[in-house]
TINULUM-928346 format. One record per residue: residue number from 1; residue in three letters; x, y, z of N, C-alpha, C in turn. Coordinates in nm, 4 decimals, always signed. Last residue first. Example, Ala and Ser with C-alpha at 12.3 -4.5 7.8 and 13.67 -1.06 7.14 Angstrom:
<atoms>
   num   residu       n_px       n_py       n_pz      ca_px      ca_py      ca_pz       c_px       c_py       c_pz
     2      SER    +1.2850    -0.2250    +0.7080    +1.3670    -0.1060    +0.7140    +1.2900    +0.0030    +0.7870
     1      ALA    +1.3190    -0.5690    +0.7800    +1.2300    -0.4500    +0.7800    +1.3200    -0.3300    +0.7800
</atoms>
This chain:
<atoms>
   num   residu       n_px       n_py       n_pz      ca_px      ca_py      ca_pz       c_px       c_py       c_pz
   160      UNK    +1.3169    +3.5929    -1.3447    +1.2306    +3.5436    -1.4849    +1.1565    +3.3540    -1.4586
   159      UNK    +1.3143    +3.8563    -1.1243    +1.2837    +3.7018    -1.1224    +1.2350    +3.6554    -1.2788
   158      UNK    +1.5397    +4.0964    -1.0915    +1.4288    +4.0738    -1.1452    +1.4568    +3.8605    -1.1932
   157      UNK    +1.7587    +4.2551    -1.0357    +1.6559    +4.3166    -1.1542    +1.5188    +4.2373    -1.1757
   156      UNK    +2.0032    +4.0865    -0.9578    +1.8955    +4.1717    -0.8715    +1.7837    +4.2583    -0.9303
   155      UNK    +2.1212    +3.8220    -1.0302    +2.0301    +3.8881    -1.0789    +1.9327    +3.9758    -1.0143
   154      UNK    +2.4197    +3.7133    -1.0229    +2.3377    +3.7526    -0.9361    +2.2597    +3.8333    -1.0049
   153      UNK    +2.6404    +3.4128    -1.1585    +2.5621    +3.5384    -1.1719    +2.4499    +3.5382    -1.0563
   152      UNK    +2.7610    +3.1848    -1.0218    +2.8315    +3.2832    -1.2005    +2.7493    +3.3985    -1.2177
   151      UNK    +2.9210    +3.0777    -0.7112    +2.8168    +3.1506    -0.7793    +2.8622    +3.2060    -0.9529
   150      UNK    +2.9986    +2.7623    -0.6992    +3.0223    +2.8451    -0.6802    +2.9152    +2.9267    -0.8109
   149      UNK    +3.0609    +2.4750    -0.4839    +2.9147    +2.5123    -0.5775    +2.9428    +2.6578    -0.5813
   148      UNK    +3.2735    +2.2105    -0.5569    +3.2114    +2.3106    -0.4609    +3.1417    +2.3985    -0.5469
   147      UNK    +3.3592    +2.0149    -0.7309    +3.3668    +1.9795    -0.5806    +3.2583    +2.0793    -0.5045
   146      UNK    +3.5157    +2.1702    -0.8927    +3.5753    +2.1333    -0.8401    +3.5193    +2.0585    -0.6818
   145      UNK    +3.2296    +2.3896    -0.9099    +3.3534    +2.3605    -0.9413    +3.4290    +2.2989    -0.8552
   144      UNK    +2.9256    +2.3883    -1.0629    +3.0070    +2.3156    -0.9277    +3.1313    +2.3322    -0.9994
   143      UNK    +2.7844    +2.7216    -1.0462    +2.8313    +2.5964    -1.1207    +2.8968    +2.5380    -1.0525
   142      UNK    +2.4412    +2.8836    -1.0454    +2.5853    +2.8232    -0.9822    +2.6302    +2.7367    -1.0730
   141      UNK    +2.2636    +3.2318    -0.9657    +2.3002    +3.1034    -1.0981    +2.4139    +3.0345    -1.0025
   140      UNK    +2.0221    +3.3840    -0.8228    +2.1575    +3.3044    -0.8251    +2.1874    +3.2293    -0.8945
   139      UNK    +1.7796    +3.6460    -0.8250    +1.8126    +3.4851    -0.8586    +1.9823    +3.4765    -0.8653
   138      UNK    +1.5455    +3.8081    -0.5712    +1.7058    +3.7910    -0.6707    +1.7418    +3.6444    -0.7027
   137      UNK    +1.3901    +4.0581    -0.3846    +1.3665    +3.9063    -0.4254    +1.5271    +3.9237    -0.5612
   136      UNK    +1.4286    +4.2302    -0.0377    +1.4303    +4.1930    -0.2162    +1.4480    +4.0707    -0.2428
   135      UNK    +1.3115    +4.4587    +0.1281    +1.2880    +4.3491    +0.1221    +1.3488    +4.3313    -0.0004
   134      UNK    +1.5119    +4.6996    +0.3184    +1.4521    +4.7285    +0.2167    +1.4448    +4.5523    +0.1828
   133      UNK    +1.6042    +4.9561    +0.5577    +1.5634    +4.8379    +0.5437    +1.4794    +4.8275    +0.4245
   132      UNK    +1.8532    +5.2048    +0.6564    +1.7176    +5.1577    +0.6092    +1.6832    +5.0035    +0.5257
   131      UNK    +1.9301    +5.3565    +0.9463    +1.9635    +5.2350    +0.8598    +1.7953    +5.2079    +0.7889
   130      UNK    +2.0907    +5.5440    +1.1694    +2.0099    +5.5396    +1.0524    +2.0421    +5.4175    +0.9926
   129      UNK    +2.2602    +5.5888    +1.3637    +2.1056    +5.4492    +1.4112    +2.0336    +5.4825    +1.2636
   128      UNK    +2.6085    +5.5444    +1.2950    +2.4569    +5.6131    +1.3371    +2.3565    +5.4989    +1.3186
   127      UNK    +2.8235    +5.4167    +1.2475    +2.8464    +5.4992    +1.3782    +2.7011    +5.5559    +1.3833
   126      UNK    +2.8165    +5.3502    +0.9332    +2.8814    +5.3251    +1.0660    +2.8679    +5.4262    +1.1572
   125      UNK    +2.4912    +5.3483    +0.7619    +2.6305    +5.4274    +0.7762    +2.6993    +5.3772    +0.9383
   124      UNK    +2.3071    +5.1331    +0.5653    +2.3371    +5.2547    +0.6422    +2.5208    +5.2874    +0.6662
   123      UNK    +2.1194    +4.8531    +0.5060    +2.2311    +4.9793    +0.4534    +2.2237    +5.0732    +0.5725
   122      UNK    +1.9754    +4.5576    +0.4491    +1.9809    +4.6853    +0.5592    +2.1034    +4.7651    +0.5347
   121      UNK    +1.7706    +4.3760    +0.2925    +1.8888    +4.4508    +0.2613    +1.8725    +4.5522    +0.4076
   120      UNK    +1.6319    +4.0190    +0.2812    +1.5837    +4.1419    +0.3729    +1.7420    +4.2339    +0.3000
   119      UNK    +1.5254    +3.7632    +0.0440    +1.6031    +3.8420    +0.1585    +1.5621    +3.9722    +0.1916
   118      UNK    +1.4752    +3.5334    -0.1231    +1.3862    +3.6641    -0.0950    +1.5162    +3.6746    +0.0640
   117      UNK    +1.6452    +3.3838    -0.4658    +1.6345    +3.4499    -0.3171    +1.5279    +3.5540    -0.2514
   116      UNK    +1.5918    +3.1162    -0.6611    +1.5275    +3.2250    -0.6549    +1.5617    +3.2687    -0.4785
   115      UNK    +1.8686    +2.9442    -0.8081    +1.7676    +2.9541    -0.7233    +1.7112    +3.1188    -0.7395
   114      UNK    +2.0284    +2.7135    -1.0364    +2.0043    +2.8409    -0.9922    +1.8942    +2.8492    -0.8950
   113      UNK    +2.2955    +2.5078    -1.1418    +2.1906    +2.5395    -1.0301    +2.1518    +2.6307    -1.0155
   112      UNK    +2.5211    +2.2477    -1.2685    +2.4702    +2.3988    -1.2511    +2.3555    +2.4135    -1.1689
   111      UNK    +2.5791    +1.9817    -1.2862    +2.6948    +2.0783    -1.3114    +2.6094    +2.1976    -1.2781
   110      UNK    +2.4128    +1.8244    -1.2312    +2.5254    +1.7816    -1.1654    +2.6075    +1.9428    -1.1585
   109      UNK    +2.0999    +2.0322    -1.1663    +2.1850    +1.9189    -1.2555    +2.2881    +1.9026    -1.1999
   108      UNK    +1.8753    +2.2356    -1.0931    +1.9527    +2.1353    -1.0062    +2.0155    +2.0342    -1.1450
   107      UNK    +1.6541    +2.4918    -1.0602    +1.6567    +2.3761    -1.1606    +1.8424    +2.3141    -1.0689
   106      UNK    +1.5376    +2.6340    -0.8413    +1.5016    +2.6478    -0.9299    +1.4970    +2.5078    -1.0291
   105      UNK    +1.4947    +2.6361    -0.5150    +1.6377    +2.6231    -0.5704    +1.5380    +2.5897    -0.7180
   104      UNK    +1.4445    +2.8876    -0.2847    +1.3794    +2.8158    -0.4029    +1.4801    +2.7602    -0.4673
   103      UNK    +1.4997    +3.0236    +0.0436    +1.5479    +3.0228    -0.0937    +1.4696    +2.9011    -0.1830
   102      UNK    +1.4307    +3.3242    +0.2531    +1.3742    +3.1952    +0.2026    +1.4222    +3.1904    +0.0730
   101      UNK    +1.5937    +3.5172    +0.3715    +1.4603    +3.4276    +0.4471    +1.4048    +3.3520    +0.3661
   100      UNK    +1.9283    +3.6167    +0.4103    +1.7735    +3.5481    +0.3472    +1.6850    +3.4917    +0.4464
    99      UNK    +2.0249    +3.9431    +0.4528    +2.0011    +3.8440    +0.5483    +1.8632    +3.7490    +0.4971
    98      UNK    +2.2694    +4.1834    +0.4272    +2.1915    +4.0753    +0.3487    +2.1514    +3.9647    +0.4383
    97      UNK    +2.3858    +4.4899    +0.5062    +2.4110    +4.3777    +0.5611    +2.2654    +4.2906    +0.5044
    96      UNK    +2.6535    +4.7323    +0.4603    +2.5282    +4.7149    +0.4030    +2.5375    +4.5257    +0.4500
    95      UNK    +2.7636    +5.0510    +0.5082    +2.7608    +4.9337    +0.5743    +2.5937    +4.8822    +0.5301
    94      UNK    +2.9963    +5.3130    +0.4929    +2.8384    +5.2543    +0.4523    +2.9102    +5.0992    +0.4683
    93      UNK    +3.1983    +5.5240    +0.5162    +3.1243    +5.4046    +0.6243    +3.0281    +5.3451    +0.5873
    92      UNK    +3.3323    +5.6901    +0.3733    +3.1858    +5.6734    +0.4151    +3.1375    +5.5865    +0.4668
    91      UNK    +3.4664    +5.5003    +0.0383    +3.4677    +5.5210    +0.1760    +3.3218    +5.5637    +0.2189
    90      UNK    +3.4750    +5.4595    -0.2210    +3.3840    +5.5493    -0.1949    +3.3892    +5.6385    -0.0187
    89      UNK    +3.6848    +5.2707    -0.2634    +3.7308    +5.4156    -0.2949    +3.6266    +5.5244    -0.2832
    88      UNK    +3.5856    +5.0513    -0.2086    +3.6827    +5.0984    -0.1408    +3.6613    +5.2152    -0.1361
    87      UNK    +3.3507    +5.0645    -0.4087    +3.3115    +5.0326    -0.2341    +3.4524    +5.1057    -0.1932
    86      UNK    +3.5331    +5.0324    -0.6194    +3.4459    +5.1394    -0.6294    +3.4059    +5.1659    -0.4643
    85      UNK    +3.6537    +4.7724    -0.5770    +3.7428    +4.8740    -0.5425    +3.6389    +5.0295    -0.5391
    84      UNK    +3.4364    +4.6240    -0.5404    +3.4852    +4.6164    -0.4749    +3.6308    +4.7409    -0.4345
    83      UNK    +3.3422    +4.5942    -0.8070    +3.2240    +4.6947    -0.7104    +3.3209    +4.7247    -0.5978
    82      UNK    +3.5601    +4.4687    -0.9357    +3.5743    +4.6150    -0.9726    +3.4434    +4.6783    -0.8803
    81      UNK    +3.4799    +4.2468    -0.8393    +3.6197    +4.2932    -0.7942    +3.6199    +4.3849    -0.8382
    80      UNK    +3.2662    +4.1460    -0.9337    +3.2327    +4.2110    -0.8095    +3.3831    +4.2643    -0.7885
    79      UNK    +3.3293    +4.1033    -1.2208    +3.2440    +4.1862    -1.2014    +3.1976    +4.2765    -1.0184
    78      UNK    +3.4936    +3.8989    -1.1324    +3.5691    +4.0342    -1.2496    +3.4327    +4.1407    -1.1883
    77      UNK    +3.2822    +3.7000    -1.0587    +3.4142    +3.7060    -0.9859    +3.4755    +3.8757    -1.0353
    76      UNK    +3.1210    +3.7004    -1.2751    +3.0887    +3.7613    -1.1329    +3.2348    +3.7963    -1.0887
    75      UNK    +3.2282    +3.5866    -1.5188    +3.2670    +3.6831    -1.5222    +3.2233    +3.8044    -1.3719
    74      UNK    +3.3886    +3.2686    -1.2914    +3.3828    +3.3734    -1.4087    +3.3301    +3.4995    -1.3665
    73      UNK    +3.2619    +3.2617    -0.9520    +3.3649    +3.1840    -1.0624    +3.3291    +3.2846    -1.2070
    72      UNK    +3.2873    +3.3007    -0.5768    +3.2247    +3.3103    -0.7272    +3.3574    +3.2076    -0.8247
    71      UNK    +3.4125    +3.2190    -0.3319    +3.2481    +3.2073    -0.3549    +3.2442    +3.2564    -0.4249
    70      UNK    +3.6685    +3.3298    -0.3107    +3.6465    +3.2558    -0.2619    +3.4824    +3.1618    -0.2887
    69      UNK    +3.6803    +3.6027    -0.3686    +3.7431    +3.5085    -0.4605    +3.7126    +3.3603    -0.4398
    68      UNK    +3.4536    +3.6935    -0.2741    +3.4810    +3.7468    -0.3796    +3.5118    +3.5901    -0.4477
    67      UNK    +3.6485    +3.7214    -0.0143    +3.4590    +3.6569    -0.0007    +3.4764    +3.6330    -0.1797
    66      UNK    +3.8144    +3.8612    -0.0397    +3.8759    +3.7448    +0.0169    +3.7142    +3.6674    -0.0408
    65      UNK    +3.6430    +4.1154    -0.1077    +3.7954    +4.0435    -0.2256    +3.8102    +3.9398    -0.1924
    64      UNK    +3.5791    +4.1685    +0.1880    +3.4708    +4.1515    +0.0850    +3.5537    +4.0793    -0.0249
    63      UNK    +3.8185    +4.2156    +0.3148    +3.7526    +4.0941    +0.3656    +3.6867    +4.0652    +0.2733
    62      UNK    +3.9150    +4.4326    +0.2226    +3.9541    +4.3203    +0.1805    +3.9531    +4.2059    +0.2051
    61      UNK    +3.6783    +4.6771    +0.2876    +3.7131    +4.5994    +0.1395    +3.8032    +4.5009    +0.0651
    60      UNK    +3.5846    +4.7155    +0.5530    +3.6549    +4.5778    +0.5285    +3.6459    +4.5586    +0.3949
    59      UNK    +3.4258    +4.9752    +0.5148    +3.6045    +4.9461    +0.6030    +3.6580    +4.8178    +0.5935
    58      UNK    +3.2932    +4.9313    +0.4046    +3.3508    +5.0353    +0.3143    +3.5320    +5.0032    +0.3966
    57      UNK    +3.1394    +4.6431    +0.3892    +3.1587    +4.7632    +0.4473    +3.2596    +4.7745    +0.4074
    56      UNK    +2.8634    +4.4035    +0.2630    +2.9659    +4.4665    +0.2705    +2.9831    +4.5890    +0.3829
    55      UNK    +2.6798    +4.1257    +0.1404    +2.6901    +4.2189    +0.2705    +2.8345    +4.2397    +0.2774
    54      UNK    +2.6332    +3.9801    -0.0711    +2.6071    +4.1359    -0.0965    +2.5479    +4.1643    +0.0456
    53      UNK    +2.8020    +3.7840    -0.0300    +2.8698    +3.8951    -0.1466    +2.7650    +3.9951    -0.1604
    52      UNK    +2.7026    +3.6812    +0.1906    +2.8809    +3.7021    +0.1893    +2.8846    +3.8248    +0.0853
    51      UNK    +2.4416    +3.6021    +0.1431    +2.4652    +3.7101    +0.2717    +2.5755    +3.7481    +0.2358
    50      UNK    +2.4510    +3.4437    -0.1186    +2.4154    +3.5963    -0.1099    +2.4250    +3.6622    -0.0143
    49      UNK    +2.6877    +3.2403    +0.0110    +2.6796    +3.2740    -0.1213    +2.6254    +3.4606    -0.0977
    48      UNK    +2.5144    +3.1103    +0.1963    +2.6081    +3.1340    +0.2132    +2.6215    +3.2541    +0.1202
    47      UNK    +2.2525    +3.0283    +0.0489    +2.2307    +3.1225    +0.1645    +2.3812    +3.1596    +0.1616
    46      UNK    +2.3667    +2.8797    -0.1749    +2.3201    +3.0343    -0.2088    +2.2985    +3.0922    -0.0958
    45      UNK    +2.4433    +2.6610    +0.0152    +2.5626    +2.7651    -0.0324    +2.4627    +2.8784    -0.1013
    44      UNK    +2.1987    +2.5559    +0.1043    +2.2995    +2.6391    +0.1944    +2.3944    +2.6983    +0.1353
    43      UNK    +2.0891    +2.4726    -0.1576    +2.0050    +2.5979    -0.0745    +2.1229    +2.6916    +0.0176
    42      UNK    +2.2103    +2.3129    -0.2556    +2.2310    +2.4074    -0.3129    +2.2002    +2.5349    -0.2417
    41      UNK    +2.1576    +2.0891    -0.0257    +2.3312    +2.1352    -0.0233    +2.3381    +2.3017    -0.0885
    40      UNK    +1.9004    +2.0612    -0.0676    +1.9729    +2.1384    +0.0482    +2.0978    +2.1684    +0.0373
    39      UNK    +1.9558    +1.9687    -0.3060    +1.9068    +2.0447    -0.3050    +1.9024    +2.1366    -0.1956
    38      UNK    +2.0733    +1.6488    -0.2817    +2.1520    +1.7741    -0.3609    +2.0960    +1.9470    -0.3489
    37      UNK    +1.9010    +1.6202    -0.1480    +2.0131    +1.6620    -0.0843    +2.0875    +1.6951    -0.0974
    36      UNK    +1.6768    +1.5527    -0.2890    +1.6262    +1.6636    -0.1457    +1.7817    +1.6725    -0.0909
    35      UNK    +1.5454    +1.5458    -0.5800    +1.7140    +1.5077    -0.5414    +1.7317    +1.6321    -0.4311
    34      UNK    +1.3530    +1.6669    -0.6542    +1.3302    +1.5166    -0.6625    +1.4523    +1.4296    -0.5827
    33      UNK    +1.3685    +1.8887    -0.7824    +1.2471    +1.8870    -0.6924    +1.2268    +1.7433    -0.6461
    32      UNK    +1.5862    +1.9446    -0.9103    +1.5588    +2.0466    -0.7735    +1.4276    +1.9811    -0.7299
    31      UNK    +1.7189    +1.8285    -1.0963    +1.6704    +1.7179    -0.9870    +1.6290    +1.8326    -0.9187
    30      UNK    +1.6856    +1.8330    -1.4629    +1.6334    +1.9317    -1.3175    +1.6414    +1.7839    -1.2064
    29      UNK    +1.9398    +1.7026    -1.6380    +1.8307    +1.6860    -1.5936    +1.7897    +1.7900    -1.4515
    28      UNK    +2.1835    +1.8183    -1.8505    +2.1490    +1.7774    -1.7765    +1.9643    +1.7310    -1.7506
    27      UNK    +2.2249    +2.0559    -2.0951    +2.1964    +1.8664    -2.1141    +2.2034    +1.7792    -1.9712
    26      UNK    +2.1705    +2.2879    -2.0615    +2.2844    +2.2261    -2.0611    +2.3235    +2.0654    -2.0977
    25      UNK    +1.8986    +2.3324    -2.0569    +1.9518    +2.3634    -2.2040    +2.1072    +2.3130    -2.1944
    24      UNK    +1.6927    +2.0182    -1.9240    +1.7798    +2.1519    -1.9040    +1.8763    +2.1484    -2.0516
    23      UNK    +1.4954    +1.7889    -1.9386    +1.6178    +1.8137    -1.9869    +1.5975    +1.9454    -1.9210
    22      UNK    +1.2555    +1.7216    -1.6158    +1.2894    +1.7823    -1.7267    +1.4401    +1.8168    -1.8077
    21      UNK    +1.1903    +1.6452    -1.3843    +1.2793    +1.5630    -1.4286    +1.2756    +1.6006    -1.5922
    20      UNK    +1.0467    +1.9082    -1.2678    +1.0994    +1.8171    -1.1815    +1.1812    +1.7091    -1.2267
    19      UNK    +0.9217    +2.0427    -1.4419    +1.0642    +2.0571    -1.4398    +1.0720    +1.9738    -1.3291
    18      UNK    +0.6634    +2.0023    -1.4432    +0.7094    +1.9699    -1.5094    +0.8421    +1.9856    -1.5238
    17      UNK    +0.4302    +1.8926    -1.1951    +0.5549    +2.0280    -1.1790    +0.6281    +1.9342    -1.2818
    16      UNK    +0.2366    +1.7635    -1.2347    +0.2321    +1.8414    -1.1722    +0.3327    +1.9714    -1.2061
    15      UNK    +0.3435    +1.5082    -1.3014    +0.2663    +1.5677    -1.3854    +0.2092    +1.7140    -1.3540
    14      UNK    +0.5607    +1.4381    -1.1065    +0.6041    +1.4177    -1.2562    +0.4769    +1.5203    -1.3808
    13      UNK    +0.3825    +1.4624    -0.8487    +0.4576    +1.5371    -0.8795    +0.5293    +1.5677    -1.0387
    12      UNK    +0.2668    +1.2000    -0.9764    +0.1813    +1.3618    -0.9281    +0.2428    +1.4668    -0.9424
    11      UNK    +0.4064    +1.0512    -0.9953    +0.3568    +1.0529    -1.0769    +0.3122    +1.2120    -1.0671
    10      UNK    +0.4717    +1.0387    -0.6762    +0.5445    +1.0377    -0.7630    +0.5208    +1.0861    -0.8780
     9      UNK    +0.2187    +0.9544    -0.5652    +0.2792    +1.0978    -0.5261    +0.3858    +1.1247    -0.6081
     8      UNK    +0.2240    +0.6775    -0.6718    +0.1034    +0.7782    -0.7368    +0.1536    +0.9389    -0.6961
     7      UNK    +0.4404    +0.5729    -0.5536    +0.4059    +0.5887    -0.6898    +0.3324    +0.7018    -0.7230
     6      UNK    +0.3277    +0.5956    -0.2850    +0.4752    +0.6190    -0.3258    +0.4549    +0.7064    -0.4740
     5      UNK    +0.0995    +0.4252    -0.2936    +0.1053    +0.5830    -0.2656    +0.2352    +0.6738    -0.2954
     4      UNK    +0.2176    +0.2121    -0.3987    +0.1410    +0.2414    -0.4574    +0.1209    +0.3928    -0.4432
     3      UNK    +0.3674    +0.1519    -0.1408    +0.4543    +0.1593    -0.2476    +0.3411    +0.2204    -0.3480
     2      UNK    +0.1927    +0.1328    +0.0822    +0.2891    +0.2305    +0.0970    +0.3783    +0.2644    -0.0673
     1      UNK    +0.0821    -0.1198    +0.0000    +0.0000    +0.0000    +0.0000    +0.0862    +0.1258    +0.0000
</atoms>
């Protein structure tokens, strides 16, 4: 009886949510909705992932470079190392801190992964109680390298 219900929740899901074992344009297969540990694994590094690279301060711009190099791959990597000297060279104490509350992991293959983020943004300035708080939704692309799941793009414009 247990195997029949198995099945049929199986099926359900297969007819239900059509990317659950759908090709992908890479030639993989989506496991995000079927492969629960490849999928937590993806969840904790985009949590990792978006608090690290878009929570900064103006006074640790070579903690942010260390984050940088460490948690991206292509043209992100180039792309946050030049926000990174702009951050330097703006100074001003701004202090900006990323904190998710809920991630979607989208599509899941051996080699790539993207998710949908909703997080909270809090900015402001060192040394005052101004800080303003602002909700945002953002997608994460990944590729495993070497073992480890590193970010290739952050899409703060907008969920497709």
């Amino acid at each position: 009886m247990r195997g029949a219900c198995l099945a049929v929740a199986v099926a359900a899901v297969a007819l239900l949510c059509p990317t659950a074992a759908t090709a992908q344009p890479m030639g993989g297969v989506n496991r995000a909705l079927v492969d629960a540990r490849g999928t937590a694994e993806v969840r904790r590094q985009v949590v990792a992932v978006s608090e690290a690279l878009l929570s900064y301060s103006t006074g640790d711009v070579d903690g942010y470079r260390a984050r940088v190099r460490e948690l991206t791959a292509g043209s992100l990597s180039t792309q946050l190392g030049t926000l990174a000297r702009q951050v330097g060279a703006a100074g001003g104490g701004v202090v900006q801190t990323t904190t998710v509350s809920r991630v979607a992991v989208r599509s899941l293959d051996a080699r790539s992964a993207s998710a949908v983020v909703f997080a909270e943004r809090r900015t402001g300035r060192a040394g005052t109680d101004l800080v303003r708080s602002t909700p945002t939704r953002f997608t994460v692309a990944l590729v495993r390298d070497e073992g480890v799941w590193k970010a290739t793009g952050i899409d703060l414009y907008g969920v497709r």
